[in-house]
C-alpha positions as CSV (number, residue, x, y, z in Angstrom):
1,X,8.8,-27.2,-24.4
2,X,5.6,-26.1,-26.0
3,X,5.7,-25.2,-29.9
4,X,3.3,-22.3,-31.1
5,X,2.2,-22.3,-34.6
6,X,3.3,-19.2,-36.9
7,X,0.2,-16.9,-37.4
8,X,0.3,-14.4,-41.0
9,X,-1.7,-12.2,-41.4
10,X,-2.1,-9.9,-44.9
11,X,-2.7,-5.9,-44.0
12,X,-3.9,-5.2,-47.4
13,X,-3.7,-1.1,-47.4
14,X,0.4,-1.5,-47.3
15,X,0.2,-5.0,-48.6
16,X,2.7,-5.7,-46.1
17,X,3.1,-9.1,-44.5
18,X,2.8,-9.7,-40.7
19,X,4.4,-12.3,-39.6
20,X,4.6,-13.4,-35.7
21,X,6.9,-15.8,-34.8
22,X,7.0,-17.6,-30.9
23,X,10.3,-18.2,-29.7
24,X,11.0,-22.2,-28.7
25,X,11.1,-21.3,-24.8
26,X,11.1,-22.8,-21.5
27,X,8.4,-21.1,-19.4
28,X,6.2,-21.1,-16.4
29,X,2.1,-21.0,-16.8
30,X,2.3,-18.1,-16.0
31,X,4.9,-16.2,-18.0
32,X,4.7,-16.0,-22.1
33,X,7.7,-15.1,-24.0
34,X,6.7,-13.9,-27.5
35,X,9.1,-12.4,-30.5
36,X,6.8,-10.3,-32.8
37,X,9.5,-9.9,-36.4
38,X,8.7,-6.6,-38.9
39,X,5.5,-5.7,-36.7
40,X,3.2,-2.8,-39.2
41,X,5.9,-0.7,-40.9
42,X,6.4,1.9,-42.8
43,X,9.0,3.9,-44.4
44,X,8.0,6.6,-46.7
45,X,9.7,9.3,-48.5
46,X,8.4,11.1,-51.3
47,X,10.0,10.7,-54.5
48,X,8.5,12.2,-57.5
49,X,5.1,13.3,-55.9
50,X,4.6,8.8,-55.8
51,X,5.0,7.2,-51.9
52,X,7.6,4.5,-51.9
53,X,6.5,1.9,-49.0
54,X,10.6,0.6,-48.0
55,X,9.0,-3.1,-46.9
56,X,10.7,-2.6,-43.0
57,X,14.3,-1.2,-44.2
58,X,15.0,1.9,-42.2
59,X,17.4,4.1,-43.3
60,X,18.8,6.1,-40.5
61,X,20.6,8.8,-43.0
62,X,18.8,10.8,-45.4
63,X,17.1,9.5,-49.1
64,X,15.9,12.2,-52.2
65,X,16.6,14.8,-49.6
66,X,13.7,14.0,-47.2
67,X,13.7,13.2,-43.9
68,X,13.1,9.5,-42.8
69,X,11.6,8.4,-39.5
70,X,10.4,4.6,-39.6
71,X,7.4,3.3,-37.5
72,X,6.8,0.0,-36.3
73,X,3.3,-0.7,-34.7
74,X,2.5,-4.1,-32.7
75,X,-0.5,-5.2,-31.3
76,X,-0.3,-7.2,-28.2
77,X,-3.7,-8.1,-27.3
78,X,-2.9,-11.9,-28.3
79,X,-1.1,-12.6,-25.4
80,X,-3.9,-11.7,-23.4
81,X,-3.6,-10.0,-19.7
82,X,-0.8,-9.2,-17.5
83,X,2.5,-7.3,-16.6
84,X,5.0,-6.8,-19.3
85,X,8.2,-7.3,-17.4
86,X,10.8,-7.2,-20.1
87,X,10.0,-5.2,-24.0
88,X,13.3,-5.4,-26.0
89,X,13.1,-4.0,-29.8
90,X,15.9,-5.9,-31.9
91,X,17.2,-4.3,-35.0
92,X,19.3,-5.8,-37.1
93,X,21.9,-3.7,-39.1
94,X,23.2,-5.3,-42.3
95,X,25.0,-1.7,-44.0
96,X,26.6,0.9,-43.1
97,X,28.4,4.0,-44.1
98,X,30.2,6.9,-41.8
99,X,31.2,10.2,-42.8
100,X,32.4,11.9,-40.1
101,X,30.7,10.8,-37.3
102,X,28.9,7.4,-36.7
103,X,25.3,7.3,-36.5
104,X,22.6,7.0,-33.8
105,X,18.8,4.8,-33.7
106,X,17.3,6.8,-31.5
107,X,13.8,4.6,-30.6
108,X,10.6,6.7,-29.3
109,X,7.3,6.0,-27.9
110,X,4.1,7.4,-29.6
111,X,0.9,7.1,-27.9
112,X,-0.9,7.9,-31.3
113,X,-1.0,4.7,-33.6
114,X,-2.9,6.1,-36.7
115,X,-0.7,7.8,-38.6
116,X,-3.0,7.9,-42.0
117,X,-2.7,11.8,-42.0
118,X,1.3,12.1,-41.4
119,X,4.1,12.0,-43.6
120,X,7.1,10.3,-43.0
121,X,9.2,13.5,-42.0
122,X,5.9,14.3,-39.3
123,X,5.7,11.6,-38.1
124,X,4.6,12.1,-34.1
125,X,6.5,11.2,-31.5
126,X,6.8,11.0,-27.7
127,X,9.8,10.8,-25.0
128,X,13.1,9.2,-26.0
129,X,13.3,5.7,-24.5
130,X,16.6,4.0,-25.9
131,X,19.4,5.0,-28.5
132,X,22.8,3.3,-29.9
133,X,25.3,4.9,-31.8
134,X,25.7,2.7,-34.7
135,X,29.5,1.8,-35.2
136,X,29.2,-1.4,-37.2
137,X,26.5,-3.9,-38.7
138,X,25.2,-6.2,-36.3
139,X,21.9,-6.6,-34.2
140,X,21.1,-3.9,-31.7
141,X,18.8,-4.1,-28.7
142,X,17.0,-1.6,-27.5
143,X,15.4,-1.2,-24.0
144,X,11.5,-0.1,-24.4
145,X,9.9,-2.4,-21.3
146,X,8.5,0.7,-19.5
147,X,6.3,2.1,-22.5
148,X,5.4,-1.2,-24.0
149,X,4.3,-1.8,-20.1
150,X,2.3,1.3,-20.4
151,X,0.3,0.7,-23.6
152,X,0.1,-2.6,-23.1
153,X,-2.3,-2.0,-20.4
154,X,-3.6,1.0,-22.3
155,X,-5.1,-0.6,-25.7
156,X,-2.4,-3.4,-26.3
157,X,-1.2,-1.4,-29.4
158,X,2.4,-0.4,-29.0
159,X,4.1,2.1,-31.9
160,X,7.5,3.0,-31.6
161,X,9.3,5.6,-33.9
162,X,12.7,5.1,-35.1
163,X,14.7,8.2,-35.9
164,X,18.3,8.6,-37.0
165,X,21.1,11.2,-35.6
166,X,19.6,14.5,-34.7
167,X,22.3,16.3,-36.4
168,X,21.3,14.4,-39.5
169,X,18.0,15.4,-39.2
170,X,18.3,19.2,-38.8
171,X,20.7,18.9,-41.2
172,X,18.3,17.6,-43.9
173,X,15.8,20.3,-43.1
174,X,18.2,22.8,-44.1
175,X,18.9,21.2,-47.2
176,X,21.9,20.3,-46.3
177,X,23.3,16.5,-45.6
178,X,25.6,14.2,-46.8
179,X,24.3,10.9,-48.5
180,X,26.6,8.8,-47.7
181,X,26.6,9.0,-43.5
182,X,23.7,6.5,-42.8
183,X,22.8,3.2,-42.5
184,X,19.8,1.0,-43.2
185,X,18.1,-2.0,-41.3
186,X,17.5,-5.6,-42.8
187,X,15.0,-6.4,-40.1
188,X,13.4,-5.3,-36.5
189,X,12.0,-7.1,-34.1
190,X,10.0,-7.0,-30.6
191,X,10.4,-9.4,-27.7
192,X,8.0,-9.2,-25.3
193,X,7.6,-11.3,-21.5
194,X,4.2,-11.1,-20.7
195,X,3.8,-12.0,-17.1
196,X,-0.1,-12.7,-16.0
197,X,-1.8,-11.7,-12.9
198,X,-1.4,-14.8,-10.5
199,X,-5.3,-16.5,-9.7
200,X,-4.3,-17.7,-6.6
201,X,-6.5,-16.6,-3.8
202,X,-5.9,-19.2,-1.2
203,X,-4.4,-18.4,2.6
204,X,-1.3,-20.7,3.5
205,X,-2.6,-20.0,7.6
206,X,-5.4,-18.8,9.1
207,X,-4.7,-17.6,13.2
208,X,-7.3,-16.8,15.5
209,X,-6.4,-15.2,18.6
210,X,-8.8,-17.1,21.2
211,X,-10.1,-20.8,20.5
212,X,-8.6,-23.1,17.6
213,X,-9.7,-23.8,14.1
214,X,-12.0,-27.1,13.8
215,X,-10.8,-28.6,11.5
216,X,-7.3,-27.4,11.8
217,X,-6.3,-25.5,8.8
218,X,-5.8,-26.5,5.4
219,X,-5.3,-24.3,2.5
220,X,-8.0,-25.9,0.4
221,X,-10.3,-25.9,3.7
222,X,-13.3,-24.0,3.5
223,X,-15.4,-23.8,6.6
224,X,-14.3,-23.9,10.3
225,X,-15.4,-23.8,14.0
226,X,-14.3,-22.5,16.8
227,X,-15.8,-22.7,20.6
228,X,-14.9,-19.4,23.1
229,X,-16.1,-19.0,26.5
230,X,-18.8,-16.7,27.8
231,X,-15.9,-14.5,28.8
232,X,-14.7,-13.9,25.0
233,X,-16.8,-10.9,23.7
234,X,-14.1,-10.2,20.5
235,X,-12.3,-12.1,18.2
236,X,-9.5,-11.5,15.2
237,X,-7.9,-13.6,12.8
238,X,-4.1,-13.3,11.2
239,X,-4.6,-14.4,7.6
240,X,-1.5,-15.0,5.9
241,X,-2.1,-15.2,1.8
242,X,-0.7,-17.8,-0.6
243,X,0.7,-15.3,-3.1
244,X,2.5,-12.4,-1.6
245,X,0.8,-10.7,-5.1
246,X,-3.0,-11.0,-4.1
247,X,-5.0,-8.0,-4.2
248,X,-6.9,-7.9,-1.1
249,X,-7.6,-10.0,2.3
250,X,-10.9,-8.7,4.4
251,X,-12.1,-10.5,7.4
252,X,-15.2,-9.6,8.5
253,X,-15.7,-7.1,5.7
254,X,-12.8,-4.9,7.2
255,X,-9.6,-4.8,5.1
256,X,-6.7,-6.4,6.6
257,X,-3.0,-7.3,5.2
258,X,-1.2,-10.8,5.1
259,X,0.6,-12.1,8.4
260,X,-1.0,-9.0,10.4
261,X,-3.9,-9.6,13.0
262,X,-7.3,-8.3,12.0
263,X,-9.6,-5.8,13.6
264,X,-11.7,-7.3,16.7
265,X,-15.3,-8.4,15.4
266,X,-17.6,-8.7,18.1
267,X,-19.3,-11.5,19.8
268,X,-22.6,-12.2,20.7
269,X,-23.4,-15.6,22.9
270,X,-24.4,-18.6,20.3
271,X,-22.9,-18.6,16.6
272,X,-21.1,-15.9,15.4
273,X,-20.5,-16.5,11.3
274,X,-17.1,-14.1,10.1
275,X,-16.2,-14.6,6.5
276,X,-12.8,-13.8,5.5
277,X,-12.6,-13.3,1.8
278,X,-9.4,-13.4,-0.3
279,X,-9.1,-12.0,-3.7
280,X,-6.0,-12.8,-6.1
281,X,-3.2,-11.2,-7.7
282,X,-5.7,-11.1,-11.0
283,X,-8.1,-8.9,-9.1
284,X,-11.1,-10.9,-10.1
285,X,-10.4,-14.5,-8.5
286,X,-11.8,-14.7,-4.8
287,X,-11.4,-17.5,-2.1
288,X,-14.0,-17.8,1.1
289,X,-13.2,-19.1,4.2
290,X,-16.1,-18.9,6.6
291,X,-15.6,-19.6,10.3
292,X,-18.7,-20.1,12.9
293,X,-17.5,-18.8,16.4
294,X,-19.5,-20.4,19.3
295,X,-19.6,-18.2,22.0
296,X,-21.1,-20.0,25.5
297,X,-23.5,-19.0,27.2
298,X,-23.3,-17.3,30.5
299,X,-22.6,-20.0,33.0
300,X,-24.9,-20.9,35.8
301,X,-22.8,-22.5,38.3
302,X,-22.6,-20.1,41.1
303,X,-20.9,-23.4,43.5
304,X,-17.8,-23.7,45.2
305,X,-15.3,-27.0,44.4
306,X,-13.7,-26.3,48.0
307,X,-13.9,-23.9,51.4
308,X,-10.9,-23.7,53.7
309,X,-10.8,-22.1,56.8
310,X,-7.5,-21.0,58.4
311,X,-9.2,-22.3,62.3
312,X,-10.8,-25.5,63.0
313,X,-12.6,-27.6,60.4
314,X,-16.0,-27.9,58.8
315,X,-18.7,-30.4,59.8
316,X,-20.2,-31.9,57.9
317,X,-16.9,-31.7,55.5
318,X,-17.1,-29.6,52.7
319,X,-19.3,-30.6,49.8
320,X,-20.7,-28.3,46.6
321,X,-24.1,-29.2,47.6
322,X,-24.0,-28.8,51.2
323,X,-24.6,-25.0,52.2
324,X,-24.7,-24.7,56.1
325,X,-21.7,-25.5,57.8
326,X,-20.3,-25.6,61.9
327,X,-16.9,-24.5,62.6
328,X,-15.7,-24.7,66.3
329,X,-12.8,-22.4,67.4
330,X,-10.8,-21.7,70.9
331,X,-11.1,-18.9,73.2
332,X,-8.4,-17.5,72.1
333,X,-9.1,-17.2,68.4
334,X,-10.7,-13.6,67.9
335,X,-10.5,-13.9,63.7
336,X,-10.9,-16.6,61.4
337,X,-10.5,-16.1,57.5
338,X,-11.6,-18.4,54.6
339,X,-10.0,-20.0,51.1
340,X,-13.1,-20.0,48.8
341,X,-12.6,-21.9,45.5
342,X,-14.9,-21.7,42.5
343,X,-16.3,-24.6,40.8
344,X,-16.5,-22.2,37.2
345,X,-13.2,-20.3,36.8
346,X,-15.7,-17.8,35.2
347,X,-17.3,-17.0,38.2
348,X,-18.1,-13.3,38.5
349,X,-17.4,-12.4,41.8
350,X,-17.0,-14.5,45.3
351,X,-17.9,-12.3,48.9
352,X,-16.9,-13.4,52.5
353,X,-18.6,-11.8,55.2
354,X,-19.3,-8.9,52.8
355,X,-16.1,-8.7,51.5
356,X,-14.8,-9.5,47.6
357,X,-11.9,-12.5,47.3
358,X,-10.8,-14.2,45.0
359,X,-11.0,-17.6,44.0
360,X,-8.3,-20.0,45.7
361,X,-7.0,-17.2,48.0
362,X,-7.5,-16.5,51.8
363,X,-10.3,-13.9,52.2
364,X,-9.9,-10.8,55.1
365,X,-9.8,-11.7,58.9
366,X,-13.8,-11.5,60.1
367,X,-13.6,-10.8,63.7
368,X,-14.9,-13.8,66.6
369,X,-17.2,-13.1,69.7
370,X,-17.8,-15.4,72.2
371,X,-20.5,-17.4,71.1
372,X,-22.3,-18.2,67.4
373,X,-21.1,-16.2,65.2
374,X,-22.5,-16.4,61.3
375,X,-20.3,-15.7,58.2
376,X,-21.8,-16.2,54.9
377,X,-19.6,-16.9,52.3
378,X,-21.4,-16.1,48.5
């Protein structure tokens, strides 16, 4: 539990004391919980052509037959950047008095924070964003997370206008209202959870989809190599990010999401260098991990491991070297066929007598004469 010291600061036009207070809370690093008491108030009425400044009492029913509305401006930018998930505004009601029907705080938003040129009665005002009828003292909260979220990522400057009933209200601009159905405020207060933007731009896992990682994966990892045959010509990754919250993933330059497989990138024989490049929650924090993809050359090996015929046998046996071979057959046997089997799996194509096979299976019949008869085998 981490103690924050009180800040005061003197505004001297109203000659009205700020104070902010932080509540004694338990938090993560990344979540701030702030209560900011009284905020920049005021509460004017006219009496006697003089302005009365009403030091943060807000007085929901009507005073020297004018029409109150109280402001209450905060300015955020102290707990720096983030998402505001939770805004409450706490009002605390120390007297009341009911005519004929109880009261209502109605709290607004107002995007405009200078409110030099407005009286009390004007002053301007936005949406409706909470209200309470007002039934006894007590504290009353008041829901305002959505448009404190929405200027705080404006300016940081958040006004909210408190109003009483309507009824009261039109009432009073008629002339007409009774003094004693109001109430007044001892104090307000906003709360305000300021979550930040998460930094974390690392991957948890990083797939490819031919080869392996060298070394294998590790978060805090870096660089990487993978080998591919000749017979890879494309490659894609499945990134999977740290933070479900992060801002971007690209891998190769093309834009990808987390736990999905990339687009193909393209490779040429030798060293093929893809970046993939995450950026965080924050939108400013970025992670690189580069990987070098060695794709082999074409092979060279155009030699067999092994050549079977289904008649007779070869002489001299079979050898990878050895290139001229003797087979002797009966009479009787008009065909003879052949199990070629390449030494390179990537072999590009294997012909016997003229004819394609395939590697490790028995090739077409060639047809016997009496006599020599040749059958090359390539």
């Amino acid at each position: 539990m981490k103690q924050r010291k009180t800040k005061k600061i003197l505004f001297s036009r109203f000659l009205i004391l700020i104070t902010i207070f932080t509540l004694f809370s338990f938090y993560d690093s990344n979540t701030y919980a702030t209560t900011l008491n009284s905020g920049t108030y005021e509460c004017s009425t006219t009496v006697s052509g003089s302005t009365t400044v009403q030091n943060g009492y807000f007085y929901g029913g009507l005073s020297y037959g004018s029409l109150l509305r109280t402001r209450a401006k905060y300015d955020l930018s102290s707990l720096g950047s983030g998402t505001v998930t939770s805004a409450t505004l706490n009002i605390s009601v120390n007297d009341i008095t009911n005519d004929t029907t109880n009261p209502t705080i109605e709290v607004v938003g107002s995007t405009q924070d200078d409110f030099s040129s407005y009286t009390t009665s004007l002053l301007p005002i936005g949406s409706s964003l909470d209200s309470q009828l007002i039934s006894t003292t007590g504290n009353y909260s008041f829901d305002v997370t959505s448009f404190v979220e929405q200027e705080f990522q404006n300016d940081q400057v958040v006004t909210l206008v408190l109003k009483g009933t309507s009824d009261i209200e039109s009432n009073s601009a008629n002339g007409s209202y009774d003094s004693a159905a109001g109430f007044n405020t001892a104090s307000f207060s906003l709360d305000v959870t300021v979550t930040s933007a998460s930094s974390d731009a690392t991957l948890s896992n990083l797939v490819p989809n031919s080869g392996s990682l060298s070394p294998s994966f590790d978060s805090n990892t870096t660089s990487y190599t993978i080998n591919v045959p000749y017979s890879t010509t494309t490659i894609n990754f499945t990134p999977t990010a740290n933070d479900s919250n992060y801002t971007s993933i690209t891998v190769d330059g093309n834009n990808t999401t987390s736990g999905n497989a990339s687009s193909n990138t393209s490779l040429s024989v030798g060293n093929n260098n893809i970046d993939v490049v995450v950026t965080a929650e924050d939108g400013s924090t970025q992670k690189t991990y580069s990987v070098t993809v060695n794709r082999a050359a074409a092979s060279t090996d155009a030699t067999l491991s092994n050549l079977v015929p289904n008649y007779g046998s070869l002489s001299p046996t079979f050898s990878s070297s050895t290139t001229a071979y003797t087979i002797n057959v009966a009479n009787g046997i008009s065909a003879i066929n052949f199990t070629p089997t390449a030494n390179d799996s990537n072999y590009t194509s294997i012909t016997v007598d003229g004819n394609n096979t395939t590697s490790g299976f028995a090739s077409s019949n060639t047809s016997l004469s009496v006599g020599d008869n040749v059958v090359d085998v390539v």
